[in-house]
Backbone as JSON Lines, residues from 0, in Angstrom:
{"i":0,"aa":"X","n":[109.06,353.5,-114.85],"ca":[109.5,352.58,-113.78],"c":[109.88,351.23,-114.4]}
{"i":1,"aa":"X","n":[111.2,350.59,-114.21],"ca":[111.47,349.68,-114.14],"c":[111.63,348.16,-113.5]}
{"i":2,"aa":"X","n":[110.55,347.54,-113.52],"ca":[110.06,346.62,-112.66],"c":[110.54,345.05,-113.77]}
{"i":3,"aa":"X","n":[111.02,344.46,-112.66],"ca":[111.68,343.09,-113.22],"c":[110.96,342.02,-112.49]}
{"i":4,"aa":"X","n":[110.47,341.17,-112.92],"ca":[110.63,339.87,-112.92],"c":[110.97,338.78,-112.66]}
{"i":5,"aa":"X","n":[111.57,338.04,-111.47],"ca":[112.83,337.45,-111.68],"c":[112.25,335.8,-112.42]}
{"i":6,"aa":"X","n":[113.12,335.37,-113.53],"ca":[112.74,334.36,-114.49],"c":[113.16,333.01,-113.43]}
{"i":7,"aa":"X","n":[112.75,331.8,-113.12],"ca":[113.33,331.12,-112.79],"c":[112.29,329.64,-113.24]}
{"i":8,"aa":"X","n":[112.77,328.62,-112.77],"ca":[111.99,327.58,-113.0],"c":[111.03,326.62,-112.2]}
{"i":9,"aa":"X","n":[110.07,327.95,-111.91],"ca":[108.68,328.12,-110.97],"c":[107.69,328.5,-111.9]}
{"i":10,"aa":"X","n":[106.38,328.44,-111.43],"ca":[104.9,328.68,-112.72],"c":[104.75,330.21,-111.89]}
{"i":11,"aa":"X","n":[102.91,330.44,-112.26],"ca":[102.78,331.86,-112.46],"c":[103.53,333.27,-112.57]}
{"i":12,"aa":"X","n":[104.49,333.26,-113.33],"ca":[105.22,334.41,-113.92],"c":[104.39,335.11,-114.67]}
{"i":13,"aa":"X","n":[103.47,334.21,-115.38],"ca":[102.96,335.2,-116.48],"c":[101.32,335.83,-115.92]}
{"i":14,"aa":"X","n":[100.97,335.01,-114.88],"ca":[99.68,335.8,-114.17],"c":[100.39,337.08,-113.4]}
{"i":15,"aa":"X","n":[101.44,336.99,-113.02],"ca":[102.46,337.91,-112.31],"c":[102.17,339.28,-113.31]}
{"i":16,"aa":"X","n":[102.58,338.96,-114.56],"ca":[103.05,339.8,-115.51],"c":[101.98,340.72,-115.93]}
{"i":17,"aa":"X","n":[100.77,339.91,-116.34],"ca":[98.97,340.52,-116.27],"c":[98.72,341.32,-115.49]}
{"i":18,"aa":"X","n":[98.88,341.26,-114.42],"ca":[98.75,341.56,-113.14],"c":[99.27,342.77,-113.07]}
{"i":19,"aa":"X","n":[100.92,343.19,-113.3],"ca":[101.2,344.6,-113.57],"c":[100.51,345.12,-114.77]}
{"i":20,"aa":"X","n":[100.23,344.77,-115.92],"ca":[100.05,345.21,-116.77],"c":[98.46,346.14,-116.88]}
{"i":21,"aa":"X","n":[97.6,345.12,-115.62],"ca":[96.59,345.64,-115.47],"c":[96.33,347.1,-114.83]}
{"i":22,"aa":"X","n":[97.74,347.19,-114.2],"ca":[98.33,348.74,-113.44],"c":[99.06,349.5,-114.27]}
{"i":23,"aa":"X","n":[99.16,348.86,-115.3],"ca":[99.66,350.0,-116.55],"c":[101.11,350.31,-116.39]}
{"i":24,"aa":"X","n":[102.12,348.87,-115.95],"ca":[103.34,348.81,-116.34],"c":[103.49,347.05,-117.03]}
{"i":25,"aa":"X","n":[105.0,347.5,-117.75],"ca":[104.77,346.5,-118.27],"c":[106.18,345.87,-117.98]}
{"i":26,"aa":"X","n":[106.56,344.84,-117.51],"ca":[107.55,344.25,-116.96],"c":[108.77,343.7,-117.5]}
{"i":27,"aa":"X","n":[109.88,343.61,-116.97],"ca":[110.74,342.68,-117.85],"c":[111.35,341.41,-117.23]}
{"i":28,"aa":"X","n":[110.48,340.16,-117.88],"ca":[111.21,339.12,-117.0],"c":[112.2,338.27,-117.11]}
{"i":29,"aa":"X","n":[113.31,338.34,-116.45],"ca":[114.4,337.63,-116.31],"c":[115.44,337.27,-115.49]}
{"i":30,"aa":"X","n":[116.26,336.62,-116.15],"ca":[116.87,335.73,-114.63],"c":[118.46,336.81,-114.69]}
{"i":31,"aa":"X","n":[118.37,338.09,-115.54],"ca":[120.09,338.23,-115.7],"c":[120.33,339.23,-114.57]}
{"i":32,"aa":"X","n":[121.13,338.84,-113.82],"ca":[121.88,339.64,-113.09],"c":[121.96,341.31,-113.13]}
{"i":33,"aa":"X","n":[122.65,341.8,-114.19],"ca":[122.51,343.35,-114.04],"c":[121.41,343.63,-114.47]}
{"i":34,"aa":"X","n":[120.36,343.15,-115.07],"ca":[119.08,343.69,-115.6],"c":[118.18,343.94,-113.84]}
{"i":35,"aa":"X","n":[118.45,342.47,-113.24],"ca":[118.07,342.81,-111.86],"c":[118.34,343.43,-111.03]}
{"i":36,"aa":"X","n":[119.62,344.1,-110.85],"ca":[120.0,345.07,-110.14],"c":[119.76,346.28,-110.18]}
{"i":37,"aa":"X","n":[119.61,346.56,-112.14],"ca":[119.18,347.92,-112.36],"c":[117.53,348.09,-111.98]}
{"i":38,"aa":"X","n":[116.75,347.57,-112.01],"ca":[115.7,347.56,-111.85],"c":[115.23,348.51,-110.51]}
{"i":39,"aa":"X","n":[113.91,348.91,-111.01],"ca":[113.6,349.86,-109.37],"c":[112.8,349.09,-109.13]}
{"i":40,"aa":"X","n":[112.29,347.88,-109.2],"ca":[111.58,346.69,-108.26],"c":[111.85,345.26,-109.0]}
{"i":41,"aa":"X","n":[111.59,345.05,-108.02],"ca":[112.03,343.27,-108.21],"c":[110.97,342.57,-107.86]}
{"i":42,"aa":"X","n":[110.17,341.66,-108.72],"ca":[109.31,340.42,-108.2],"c":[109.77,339.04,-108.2]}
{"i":43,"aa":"X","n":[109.89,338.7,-107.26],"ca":[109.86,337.53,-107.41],"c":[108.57,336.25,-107.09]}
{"i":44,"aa":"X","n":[108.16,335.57,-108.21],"ca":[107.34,334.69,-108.29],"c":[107.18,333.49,-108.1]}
{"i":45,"aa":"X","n":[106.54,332.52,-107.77],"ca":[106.91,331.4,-107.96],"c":[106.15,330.28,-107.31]}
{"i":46,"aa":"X","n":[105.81,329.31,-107.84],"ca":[104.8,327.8,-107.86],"c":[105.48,326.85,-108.02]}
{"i":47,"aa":"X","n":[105.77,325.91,-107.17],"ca":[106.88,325.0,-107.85],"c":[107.46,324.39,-106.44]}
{"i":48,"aa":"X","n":[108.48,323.4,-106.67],"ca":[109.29,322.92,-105.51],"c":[110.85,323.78,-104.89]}
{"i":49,"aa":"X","n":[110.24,323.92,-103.83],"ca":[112.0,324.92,-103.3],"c":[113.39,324.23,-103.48]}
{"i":50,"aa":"X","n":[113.25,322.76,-103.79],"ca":[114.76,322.32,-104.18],"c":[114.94,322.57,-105.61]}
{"i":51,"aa":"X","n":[114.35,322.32,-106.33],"ca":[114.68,322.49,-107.7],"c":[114.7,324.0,-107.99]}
{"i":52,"aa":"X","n":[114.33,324.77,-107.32],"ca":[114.12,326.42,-107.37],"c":[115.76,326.81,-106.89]}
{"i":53,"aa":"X","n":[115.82,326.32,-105.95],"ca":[117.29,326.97,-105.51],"c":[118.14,326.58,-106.28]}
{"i":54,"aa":"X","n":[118.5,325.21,-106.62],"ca":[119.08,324.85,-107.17],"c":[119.67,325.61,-108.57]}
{"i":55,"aa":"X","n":[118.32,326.04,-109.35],"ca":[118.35,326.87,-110.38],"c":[118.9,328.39,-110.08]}
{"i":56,"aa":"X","n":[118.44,328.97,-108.91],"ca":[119.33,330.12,-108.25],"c":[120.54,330.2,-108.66]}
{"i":57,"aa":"X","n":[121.08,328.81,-107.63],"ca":[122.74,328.93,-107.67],"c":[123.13,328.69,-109.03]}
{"i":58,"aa":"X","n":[122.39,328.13,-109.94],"ca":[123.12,327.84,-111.49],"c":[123.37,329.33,-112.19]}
{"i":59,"aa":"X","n":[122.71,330.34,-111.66],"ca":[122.79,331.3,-112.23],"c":[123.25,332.35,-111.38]}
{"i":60,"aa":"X","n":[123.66,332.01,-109.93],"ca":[124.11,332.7,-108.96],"c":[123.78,333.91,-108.38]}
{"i":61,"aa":"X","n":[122.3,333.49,-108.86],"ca":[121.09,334.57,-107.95],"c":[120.78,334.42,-106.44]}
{"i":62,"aa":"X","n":[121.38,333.17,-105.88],"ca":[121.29,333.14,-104.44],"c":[122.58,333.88,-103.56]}
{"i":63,"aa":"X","n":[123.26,333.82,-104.31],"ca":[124.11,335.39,-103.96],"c":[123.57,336.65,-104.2]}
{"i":64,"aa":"X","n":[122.94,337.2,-105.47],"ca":[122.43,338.31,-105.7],"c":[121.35,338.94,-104.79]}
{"i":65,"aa":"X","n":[120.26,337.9,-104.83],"ca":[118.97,338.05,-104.29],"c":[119.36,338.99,-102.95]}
{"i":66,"aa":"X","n":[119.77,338.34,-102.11],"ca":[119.98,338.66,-100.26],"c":[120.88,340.08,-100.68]}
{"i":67,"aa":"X","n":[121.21,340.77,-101.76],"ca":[122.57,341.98,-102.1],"c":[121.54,343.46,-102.31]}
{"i":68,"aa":"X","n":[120.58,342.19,-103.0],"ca":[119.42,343.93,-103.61],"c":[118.88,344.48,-102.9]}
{"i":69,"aa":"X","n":[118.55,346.33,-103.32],"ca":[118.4,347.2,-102.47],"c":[117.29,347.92,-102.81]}
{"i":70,"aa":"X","n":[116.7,347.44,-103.89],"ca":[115.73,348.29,-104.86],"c":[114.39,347.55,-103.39]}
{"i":71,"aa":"X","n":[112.98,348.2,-103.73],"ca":[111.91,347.11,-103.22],"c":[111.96,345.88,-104.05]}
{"i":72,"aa":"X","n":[111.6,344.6,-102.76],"ca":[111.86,343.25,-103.73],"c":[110.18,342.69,-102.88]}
{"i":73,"aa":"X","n":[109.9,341.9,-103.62],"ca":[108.26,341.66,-103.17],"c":[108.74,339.75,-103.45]}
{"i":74,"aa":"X","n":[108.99,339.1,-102.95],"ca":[108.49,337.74,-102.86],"c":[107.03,337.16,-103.01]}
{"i":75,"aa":"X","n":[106.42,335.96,-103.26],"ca":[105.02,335.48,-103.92],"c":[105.47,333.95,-103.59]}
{"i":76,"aa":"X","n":[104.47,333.88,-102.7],"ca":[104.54,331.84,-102.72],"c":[105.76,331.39,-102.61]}
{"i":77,"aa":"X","n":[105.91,330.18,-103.03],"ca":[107.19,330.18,-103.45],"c":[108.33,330.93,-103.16]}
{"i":78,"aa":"X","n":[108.02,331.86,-103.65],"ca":[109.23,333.22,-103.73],"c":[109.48,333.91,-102.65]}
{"i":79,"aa":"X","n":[108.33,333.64,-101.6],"ca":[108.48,333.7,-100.49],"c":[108.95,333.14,-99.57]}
{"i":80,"aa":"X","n":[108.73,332.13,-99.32],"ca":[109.69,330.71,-99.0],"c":[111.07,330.97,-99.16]}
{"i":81,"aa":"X","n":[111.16,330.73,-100.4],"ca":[112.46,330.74,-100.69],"c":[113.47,331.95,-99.84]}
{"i":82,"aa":"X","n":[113.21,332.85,-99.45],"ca":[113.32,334.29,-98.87],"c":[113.6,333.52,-97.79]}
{"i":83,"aa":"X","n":[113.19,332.94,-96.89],"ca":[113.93,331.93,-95.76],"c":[114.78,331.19,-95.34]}
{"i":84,"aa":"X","n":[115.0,331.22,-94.34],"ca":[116.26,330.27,-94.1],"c":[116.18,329.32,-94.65]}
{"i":85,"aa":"X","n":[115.23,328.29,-93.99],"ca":[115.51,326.78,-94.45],"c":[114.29,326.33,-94.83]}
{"i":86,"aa":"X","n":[113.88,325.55,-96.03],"ca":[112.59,325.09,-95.91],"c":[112.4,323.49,-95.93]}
{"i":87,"aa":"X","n":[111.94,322.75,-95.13],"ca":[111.51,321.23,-95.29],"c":[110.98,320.31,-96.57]}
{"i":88,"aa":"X","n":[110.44,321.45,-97.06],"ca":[110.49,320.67,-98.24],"c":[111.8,320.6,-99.31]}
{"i":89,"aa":"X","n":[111.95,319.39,-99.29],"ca":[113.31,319.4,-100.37],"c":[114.46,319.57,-98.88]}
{"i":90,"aa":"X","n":[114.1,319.75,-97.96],"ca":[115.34,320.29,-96.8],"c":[116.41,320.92,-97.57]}
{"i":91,"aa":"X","n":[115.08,321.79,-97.64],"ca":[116.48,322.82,-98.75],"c":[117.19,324.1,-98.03]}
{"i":92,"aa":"X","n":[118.19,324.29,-97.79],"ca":[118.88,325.67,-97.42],"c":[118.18,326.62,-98.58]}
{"i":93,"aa":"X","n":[118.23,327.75,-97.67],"ca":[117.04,329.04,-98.78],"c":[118.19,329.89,-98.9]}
{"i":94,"aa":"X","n":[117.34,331.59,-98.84],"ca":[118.42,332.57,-98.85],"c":[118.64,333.19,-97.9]}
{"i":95,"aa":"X","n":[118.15,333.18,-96.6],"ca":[118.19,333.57,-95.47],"c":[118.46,334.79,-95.26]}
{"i":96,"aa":"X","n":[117.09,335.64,-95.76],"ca":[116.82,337.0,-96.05],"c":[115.95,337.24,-94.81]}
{"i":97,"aa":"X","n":[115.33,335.94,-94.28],"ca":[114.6,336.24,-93.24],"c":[114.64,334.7,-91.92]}
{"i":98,"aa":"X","n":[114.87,335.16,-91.53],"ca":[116.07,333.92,-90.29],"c":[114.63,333.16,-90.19]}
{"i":99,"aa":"X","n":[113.67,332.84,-90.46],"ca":[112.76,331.92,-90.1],"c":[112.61,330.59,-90.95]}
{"i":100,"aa":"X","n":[112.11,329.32,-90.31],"ca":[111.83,328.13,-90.93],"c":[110.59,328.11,-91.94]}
{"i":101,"aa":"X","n":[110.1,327.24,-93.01],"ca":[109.18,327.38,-93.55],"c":[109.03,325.38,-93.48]}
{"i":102,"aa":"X","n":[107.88,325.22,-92.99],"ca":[107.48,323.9,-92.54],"c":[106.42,323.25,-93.11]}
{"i":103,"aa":"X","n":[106.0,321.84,-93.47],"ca":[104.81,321.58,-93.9],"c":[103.63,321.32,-93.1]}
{"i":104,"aa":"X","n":[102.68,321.47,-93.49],"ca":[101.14,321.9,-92.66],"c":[101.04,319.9,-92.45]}
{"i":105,"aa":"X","n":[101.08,320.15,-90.79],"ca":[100.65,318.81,-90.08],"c":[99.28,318.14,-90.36]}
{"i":106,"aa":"X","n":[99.65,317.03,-91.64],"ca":[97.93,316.6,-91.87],"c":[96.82,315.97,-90.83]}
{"i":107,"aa":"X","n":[98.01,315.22,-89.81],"ca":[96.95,314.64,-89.12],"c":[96.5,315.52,-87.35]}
{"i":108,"aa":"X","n":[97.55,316.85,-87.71],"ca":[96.37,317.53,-86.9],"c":[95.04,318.39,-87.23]}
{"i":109,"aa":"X","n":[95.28,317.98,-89.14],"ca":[94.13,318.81,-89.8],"c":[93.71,317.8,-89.47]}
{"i":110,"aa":"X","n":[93.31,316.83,-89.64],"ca":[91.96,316.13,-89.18],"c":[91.54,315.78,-88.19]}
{"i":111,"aa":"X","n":[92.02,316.06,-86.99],"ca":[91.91,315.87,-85.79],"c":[90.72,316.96,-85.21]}
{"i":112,"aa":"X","n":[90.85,318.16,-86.36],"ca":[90.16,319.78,-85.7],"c":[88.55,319.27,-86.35]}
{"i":113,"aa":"X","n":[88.08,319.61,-86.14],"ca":[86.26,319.7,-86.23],"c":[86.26,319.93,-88.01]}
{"i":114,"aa":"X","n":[86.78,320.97,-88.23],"ca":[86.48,321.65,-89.86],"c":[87.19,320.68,-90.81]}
{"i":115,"aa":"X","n":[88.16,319.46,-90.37],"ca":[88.67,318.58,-90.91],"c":[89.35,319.24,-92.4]}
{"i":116,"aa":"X","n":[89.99,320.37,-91.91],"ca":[90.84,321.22,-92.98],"c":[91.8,319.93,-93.73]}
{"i":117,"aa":"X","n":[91.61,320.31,-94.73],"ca":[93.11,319.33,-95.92],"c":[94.5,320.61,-96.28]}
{"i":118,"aa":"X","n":[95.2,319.76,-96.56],"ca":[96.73,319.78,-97.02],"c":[96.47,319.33,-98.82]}
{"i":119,"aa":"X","n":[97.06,320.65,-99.44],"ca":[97.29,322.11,-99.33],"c":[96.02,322.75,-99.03]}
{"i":120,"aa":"X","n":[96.51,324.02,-98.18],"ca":[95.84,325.12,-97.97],"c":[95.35,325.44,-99.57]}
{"i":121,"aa":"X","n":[94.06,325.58,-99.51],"ca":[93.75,326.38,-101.24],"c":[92.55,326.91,-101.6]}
{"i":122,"aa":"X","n":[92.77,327.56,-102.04],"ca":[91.41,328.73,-101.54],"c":[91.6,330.04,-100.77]}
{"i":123,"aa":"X","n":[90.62,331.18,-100.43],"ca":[90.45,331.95,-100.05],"c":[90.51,332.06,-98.35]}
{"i":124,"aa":"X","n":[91.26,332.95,-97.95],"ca":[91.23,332.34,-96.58],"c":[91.69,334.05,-96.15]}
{"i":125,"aa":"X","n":[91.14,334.39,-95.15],"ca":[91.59,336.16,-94.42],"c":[92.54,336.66,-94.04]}
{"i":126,"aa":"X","n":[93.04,337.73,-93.79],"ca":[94.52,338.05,-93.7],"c":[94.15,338.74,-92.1]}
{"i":127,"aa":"X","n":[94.86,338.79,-91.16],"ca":[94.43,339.56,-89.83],"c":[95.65,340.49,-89.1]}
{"i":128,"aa":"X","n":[95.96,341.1,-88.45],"ca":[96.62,341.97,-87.68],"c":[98.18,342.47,-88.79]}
{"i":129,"aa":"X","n":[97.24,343.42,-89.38],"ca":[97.82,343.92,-90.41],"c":[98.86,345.06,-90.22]}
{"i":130,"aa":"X","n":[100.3,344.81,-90.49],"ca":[100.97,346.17,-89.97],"c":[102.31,346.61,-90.78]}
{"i":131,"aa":"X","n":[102.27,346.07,-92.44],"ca":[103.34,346.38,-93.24],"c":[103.2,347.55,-94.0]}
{"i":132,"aa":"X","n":[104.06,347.86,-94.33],"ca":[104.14,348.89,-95.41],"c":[103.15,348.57,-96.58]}
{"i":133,"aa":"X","n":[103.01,347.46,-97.26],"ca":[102.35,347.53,-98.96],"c":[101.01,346.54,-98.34]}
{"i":134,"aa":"X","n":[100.39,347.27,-96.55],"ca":[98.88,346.62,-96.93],"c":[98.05,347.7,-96.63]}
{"i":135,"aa":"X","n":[98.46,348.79,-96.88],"ca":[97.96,349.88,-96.89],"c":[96.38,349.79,-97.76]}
{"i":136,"aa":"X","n":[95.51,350.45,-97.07],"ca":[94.27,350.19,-97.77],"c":[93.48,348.84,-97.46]}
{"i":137,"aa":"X","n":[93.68,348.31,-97.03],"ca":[93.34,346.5,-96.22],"c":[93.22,346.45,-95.17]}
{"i":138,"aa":"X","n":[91.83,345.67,-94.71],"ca":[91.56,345.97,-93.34],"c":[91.45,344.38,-93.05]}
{"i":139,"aa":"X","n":[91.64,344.16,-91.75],"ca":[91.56,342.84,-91.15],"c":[90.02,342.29,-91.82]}
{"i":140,"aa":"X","n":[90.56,341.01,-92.07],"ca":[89.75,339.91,-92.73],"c":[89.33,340.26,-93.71]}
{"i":141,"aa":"X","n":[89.6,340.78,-94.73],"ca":[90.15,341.34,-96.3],"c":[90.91,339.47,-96.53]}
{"i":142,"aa":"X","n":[89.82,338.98,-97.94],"ca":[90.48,337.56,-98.01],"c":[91.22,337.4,-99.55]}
{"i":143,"aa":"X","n":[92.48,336.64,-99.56],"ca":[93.31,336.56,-100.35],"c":[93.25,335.42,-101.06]}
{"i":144,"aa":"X","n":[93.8,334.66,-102.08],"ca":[94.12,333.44,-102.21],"c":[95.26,332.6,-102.69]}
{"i":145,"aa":"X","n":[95.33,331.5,-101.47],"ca":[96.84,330.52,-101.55],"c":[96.38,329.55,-102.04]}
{"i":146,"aa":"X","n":[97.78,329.02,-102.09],"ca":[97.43,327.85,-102.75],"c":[99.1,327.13,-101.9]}
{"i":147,"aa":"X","n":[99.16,326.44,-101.27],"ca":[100.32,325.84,-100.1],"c":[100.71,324.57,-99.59]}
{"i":148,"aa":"X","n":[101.32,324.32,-99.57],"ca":[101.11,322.67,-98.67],"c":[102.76,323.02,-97.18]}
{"i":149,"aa":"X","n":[102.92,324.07,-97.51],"ca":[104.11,324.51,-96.63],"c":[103.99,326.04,-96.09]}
{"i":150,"aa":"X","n":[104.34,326.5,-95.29],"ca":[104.1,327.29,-94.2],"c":[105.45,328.03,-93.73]}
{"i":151,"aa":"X","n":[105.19,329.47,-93.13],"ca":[106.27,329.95,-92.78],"c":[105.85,330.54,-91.26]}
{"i":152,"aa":"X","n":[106.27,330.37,-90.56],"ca":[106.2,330.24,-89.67],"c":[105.95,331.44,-88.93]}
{"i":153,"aa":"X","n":[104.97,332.43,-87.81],"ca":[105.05,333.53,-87.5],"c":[106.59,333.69,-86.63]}
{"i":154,"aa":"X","n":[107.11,335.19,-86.71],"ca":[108.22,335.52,-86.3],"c":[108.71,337.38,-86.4]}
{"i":155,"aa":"X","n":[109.1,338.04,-85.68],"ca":[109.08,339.27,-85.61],"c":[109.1,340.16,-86.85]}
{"i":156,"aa":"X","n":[109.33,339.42,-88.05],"ca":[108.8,340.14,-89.51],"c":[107.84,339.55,-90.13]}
{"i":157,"aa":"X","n":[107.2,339.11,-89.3],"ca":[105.29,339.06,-89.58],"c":[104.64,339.9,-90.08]}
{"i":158,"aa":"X","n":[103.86,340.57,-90.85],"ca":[103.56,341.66,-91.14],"c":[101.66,341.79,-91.5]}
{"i":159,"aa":"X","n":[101.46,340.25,-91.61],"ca":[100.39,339.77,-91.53],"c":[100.16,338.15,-91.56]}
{"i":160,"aa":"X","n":[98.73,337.92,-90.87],"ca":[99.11,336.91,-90.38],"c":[97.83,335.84,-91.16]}
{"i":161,"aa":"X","n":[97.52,334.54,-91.35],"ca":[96.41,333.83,-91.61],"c":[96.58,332.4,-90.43]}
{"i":162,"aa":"X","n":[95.04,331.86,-90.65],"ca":[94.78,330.59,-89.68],"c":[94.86,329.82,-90.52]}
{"i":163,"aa":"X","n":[95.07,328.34,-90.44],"ca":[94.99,327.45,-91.11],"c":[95.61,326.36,-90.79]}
{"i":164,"aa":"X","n":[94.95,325.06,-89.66],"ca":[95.32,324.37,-88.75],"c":[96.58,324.84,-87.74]}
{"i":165,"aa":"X","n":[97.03,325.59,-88.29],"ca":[97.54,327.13,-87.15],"c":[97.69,328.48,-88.06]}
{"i":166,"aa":"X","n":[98.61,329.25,-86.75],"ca":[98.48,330.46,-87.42],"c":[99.78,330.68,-88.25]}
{"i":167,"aa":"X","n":[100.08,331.23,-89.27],"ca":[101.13,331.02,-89.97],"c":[101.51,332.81,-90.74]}
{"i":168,"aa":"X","n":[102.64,332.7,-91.15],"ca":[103.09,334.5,-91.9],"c":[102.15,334.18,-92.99]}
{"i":169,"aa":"X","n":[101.37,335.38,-93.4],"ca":[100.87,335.57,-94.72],"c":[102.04,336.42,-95.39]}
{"i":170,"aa":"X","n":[102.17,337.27,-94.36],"ca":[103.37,338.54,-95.03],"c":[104.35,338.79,-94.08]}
{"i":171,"aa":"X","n":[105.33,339.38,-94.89],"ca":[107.0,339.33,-94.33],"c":[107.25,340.87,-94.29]}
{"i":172,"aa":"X","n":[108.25,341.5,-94.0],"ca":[109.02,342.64,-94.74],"c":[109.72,342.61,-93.17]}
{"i":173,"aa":"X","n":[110.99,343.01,-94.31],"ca":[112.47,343.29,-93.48],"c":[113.21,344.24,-94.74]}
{"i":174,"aa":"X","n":[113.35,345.34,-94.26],"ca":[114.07,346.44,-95.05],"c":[113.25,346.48,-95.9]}
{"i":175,"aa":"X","n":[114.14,346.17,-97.47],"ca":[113.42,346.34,-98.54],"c":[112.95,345.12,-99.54]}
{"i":176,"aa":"X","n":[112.59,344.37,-98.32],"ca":[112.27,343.24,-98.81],"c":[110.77,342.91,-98.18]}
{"i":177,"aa":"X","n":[110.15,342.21,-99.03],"ca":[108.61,342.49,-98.66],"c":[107.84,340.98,-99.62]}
{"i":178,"aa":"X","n":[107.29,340.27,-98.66],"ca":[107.22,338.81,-99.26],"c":[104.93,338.45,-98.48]}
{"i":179,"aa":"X","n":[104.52,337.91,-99.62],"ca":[102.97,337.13,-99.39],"c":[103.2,336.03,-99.51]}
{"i":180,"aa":"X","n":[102.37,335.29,-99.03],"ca":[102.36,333.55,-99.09],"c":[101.18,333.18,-100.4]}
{"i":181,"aa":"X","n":[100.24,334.35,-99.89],"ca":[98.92,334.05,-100.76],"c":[99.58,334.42,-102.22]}
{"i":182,"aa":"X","n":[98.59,334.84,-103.12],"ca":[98.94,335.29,-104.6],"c":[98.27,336.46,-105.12]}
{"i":183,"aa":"X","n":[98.69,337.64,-104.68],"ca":[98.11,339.06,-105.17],"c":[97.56,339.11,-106.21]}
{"i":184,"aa":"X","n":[98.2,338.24,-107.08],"ca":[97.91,338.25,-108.42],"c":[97.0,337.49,-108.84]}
{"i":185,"aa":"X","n":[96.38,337.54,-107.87],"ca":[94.89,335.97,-108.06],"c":[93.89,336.27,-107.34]}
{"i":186,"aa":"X","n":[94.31,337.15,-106.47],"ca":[93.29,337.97,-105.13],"c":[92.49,339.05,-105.24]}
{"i":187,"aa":"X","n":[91.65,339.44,-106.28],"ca":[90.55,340.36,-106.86],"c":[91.49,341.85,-106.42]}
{"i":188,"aa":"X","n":[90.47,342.54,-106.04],"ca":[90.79,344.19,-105.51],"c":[91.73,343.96,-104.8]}
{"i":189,"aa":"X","n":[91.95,343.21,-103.8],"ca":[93.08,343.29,-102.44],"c":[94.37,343.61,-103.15]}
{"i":190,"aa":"X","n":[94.38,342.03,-103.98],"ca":[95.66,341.57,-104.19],"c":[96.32,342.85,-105.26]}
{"i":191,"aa":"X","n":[95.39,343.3,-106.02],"ca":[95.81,344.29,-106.88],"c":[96.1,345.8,-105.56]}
{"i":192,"aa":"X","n":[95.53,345.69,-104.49],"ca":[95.91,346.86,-103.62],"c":[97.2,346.81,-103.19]}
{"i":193,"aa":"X","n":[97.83,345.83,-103.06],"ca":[98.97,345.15,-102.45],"c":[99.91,345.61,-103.43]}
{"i":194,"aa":"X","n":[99.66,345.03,-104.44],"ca":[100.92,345.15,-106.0],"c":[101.25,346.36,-105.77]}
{"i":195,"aa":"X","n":[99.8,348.1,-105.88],"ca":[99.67,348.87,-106.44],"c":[100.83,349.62,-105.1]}
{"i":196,"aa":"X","n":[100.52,349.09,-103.98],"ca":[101.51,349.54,-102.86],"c":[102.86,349.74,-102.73]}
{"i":197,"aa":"X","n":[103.37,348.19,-103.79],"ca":[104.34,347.54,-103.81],"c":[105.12,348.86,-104.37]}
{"i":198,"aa":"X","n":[104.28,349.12,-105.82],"ca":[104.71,349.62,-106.74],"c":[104.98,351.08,-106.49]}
{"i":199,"aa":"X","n":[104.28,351.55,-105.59],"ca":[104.47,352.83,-104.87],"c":[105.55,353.41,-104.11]}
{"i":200,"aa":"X","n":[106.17,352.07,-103.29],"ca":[107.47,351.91,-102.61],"c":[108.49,352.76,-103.13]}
């Protein structure tokens, strides 16, 4: 199996990379075009700011590619986001793989709530009304971990959901596209259940 990577100029790629390896493939990461197409999965990763991320897309004219591929594509943080229409941070136009907004978490209604939650979300937090393809094996309140200061908003490719001064997408999928907010690759047994799903696709 040929599983790619996509290289861009975002962090955890290489916990990404561990992460398969611990499933006994071993990945190839990069930003080139036909290497990504040939591929029978696509990850995309990513920690970082969504303007300078896209930006780097179009330099390499992966924001055309991305929204074209047909293989399974798994989005991560970041990489998830980006998978959206539009995101506020950076008011950046995305790839609009999935018609929804991605918004930043309202600080001063986190402190307004009793638990006086902070901005970013970070830490371990539960996943609930579970109904995608790659959460097979995961049962409601099965906990993951993000790390966020921006949000995607629930919307009919919800696929799972978390609280956190509201309720927000943990997970996406539309066709063959399949996106977490949290980080599988940081999330003990779960997150490795998730990958191993991915990878099953």
């Amino acid at each position: 199996m040929k599983v790619a990577i996509l290289r861009y100029n975002a962090g955890n790629t290489q916990s990404v990379q561990y992460a398969l390896e611990r499933l006994g493939v071993t990945p190839l990461v990069t930003d080139d075009p036909a290497l990504l197409t040939s591929a029978d999965k696509v990850i995309f990763p990513g920690v970082g700011h969504a303007h300078s991320a896209m930006n780097y897309l179009k330099s390499k004219q992966l924001d055309q590619l991305i929204p074209q591929l047909k293989q399974p594509f798994l989005g991560i943080c970041l990489g998830m986001q980006l998978l959206c229409e539009h995101s506020e941070e950076g008011d950046t136009a995305c790839l609009r793989v999935f018609p929804i907004k991605v918004v930043k978490f309202d600080e001063r209604l986190a402190q307004q709530q009793s638990a006086k939650l902070k901005v970013p979300h970070m830490g371990w937090n539960n996943l609930q009304k579970l109904n995608g393809k790659i959460t097979k094996g995961l049962t409601t309140n099965d906990y993951v971990y993000f790390v966020h200061s921006y949000y995607v908003e629930l919307a009919d490719y919800t696929t799972a959901q978390t609280d956190h001064i509201v309720p927000f997408s943990a997970m996406l999928e539309k066709g063959n596209f399949h996106a977490a907010q949290f980080h599988p690759e940081k999330s003990s047994q779960q997150g490795s259940q998730i990958i191993q799903n991915f990878l099953e696709l």
